[in-house]
Every structure is written in C-alpha cells, then in structure tokens.
C-alpha positions in Angstrom: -48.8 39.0 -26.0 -49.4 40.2 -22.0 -50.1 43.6 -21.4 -47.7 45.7 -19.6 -49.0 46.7 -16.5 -50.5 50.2 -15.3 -47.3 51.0 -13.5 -44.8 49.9 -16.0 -42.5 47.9 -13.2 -43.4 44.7 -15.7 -45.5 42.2 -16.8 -48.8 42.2 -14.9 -49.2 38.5 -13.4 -51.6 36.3 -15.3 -53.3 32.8 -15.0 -51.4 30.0 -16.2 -53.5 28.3 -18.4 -55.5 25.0 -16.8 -54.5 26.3 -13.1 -56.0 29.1 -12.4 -53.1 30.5 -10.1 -51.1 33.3 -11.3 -47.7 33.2 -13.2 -45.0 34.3 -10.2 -44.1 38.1 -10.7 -40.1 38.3 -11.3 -38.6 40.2 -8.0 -40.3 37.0 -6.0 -38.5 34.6 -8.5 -35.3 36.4 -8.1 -35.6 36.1 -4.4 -37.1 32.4 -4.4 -34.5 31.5 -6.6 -31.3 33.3 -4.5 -33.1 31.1 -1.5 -32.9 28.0 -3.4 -29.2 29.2 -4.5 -28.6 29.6 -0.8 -29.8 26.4 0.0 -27.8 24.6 -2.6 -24.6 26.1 -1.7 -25.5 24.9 2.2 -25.7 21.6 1.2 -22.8 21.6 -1.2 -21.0 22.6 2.0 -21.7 20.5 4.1 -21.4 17.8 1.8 -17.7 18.9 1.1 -17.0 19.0 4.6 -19.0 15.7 5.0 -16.8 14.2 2.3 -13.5 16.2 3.8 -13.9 14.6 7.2 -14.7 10.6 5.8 -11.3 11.8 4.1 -9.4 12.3 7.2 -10.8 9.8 9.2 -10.0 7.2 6.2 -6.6 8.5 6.5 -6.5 8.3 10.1 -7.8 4.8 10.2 -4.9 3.6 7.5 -2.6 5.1 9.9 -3.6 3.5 12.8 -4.0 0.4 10.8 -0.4 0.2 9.7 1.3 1.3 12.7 -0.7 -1.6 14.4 0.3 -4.1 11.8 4.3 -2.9 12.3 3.6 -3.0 16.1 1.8 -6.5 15.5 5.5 -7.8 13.7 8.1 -6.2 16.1 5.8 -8.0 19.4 6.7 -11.3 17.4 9.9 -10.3 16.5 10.6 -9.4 20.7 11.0 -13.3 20.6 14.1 -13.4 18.4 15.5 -10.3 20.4 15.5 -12.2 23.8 16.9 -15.3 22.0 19.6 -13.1 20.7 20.0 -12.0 24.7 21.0 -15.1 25.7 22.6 -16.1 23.0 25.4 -13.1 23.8 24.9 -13.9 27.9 26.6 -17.4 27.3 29.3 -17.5 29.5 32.4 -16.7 28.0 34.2 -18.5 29.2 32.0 -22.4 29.1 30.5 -21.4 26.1 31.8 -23.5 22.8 31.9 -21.9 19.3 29.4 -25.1 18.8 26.9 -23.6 21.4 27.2 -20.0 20.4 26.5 -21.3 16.4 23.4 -23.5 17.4 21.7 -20.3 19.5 22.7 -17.8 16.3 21.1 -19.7 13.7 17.6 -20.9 15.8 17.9 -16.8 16.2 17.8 -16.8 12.5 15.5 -19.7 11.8 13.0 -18.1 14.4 13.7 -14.7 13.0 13.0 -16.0 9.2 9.7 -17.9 10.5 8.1 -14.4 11.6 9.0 -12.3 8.5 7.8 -15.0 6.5 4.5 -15.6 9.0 4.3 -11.3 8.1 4.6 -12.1 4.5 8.1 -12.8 3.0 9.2 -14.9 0.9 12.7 -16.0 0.0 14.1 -15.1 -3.5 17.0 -17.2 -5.3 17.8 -20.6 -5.1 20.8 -22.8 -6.8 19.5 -25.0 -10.0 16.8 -22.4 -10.8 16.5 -20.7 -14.2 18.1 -17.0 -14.2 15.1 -14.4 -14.4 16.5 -11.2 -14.6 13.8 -9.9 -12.9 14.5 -11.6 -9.5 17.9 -12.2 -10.0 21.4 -10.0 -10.2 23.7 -11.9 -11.9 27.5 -10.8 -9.9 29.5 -13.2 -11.7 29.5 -16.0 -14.4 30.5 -19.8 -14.9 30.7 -21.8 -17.7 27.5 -24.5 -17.5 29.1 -28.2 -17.1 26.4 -29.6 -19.3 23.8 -27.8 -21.9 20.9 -28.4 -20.1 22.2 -26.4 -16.9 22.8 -23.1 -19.0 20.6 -19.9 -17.9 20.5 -21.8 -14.5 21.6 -20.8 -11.0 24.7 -21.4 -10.3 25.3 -20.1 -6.6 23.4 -17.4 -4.7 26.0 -15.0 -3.2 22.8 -13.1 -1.4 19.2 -14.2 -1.2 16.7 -11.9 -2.4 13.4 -10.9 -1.0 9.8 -10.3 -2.0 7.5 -9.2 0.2 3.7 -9.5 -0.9 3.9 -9.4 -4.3 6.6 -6.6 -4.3 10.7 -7.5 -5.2 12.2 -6.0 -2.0 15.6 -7.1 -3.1 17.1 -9.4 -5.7 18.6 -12.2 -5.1 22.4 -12.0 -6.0 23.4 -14.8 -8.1 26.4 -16.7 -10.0 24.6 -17.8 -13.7 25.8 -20.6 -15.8 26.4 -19.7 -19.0 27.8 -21.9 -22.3 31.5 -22.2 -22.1 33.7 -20.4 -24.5 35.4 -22.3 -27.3 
C-alpha cells in the first residue's frame, strides 16, 4: 500500500514498476484528461457538421438532379407543343376534319413516344387476363366462350406505369361466365 504523502493532498507519485517514470499525480490527470475530453468533443463537432453538410449538399444535388431530369422531359416534350401550334393555326377555313385528325394524333403518337422514351409504359390491353392489380374493372360481359373468361374485354381508359410504379389503372370491361 503507497504511503500518503507529507502534505496530505494525496498519494505521493511512485515508479511504475519496469519504467522507472513516475505514476501521473491526479490534478494533472484530471486536466490531461478534460484536454483529451475537449479534443473529443472538437472532433465530434466537426464531424457532425462534416456529416451535416454531405447531408445538404446530397440533398441539394438530388434537387438539382430531378429538376434537370423534369427540365430534360418538358425540352422533348416542346416538340409536341409546336406540333399542337400548328395543328390549331390550320386555316379554318381549307382545313378538312381529315387534316385536323391526322396533325392531333401524330401530336399524340409523338407525345406517347417521349413519355414512353422518359419511362412509361402503357397499361391494359383487350384479350389480356384481368389482374386486379393493373386493372379497374367498370363494367362486365358475359365471356362468348370459356376460355375468354377473366379476360379483357374492352379498355374504357388505358392505364399507366411509370418505372415500376402503377400511376393509374387501366379501366377495363372483364368477361365473365354467363348467367344461367
């Protein structure tokens, strides 16, 4: 057991055994250890702001990422806006119900092409099998053969996926077996 020291403020500082330095007296380990404390909490600071601004830039990057992408769509989609011009600038009064048709659906064809070019995908087509997770059946007919029931009958509305996400189901007519 150490003995106290003459002036009774603690243990008297001995060798460590095998180094021949003496053991740290406690007010310096109390102030090297607040030091060390110190220097911990600085770099647990700056690490959290470190990590707080990555954060924000990652944010602001996404940002700038998406509103590029939408930008990106509605450039191609300028196209089908001018086509729509002139389809509404024919002259009245030369202009055949056959000519105004033809210019509103290469609007649409066009139109169709760069949503699907973005990433859509049609949804719903006659003579396919009713999934009730694509599909909203509006209405019912009875099938005109077994082998057609649970089918498609009509598509009142297409639906729309875009990515791997349902934007909208298709709106369908379903074959179902006939009563009786």
């Amino acid at each position: 057991m150490p003995e106290p020291s003459a002036g009774g403020g603690g243990p008297a500082a001995t060798p460590v055994a095998g180094h021949g330095s003496l053991v740290e007296p406690s007010d310096q380990a109390v102030e090297r250890l607040a030091s060390e404390l110190a220097e911990a909490k600085d770099r647990y600071l700056r690490l959290a702001a470190d990590f707080d601004n990555f954060r924000k830039r990652v944010q602001r990057e996404r940002t700038e990422t998406w509103a590029r992408a939408q930008a990106d769509v509605v450039a191609n989609v300028l196209d089908v806006l001018d086509d729509f011009s002139r389809v509404t600038g024919l002259d009245r009064e030369q202009a055949t119900v056959h000519d105004v048709l033809d210019g509103v659906e290469l609007v649409e064809r066009k139109l169709l092409h760069e949503l699907e070019s973005a990433g859509l995908t049609r949804v719903g087509e006659a003579g396919e099998p009713f999934d009730p997770n694509l599909h909203e059946a509006v209405g019912t007919l009875p099938a005109p053969s077994p082998d057609r029931e649970g089918t498609v009958a009509a598509v009142f509305q297409a639906g729309y996926r875009f990515g791997g996400a349902l934007l909208r189901p298709a709106r369908v007519q379903v074959y179902v077996a006939p009563e009786g």
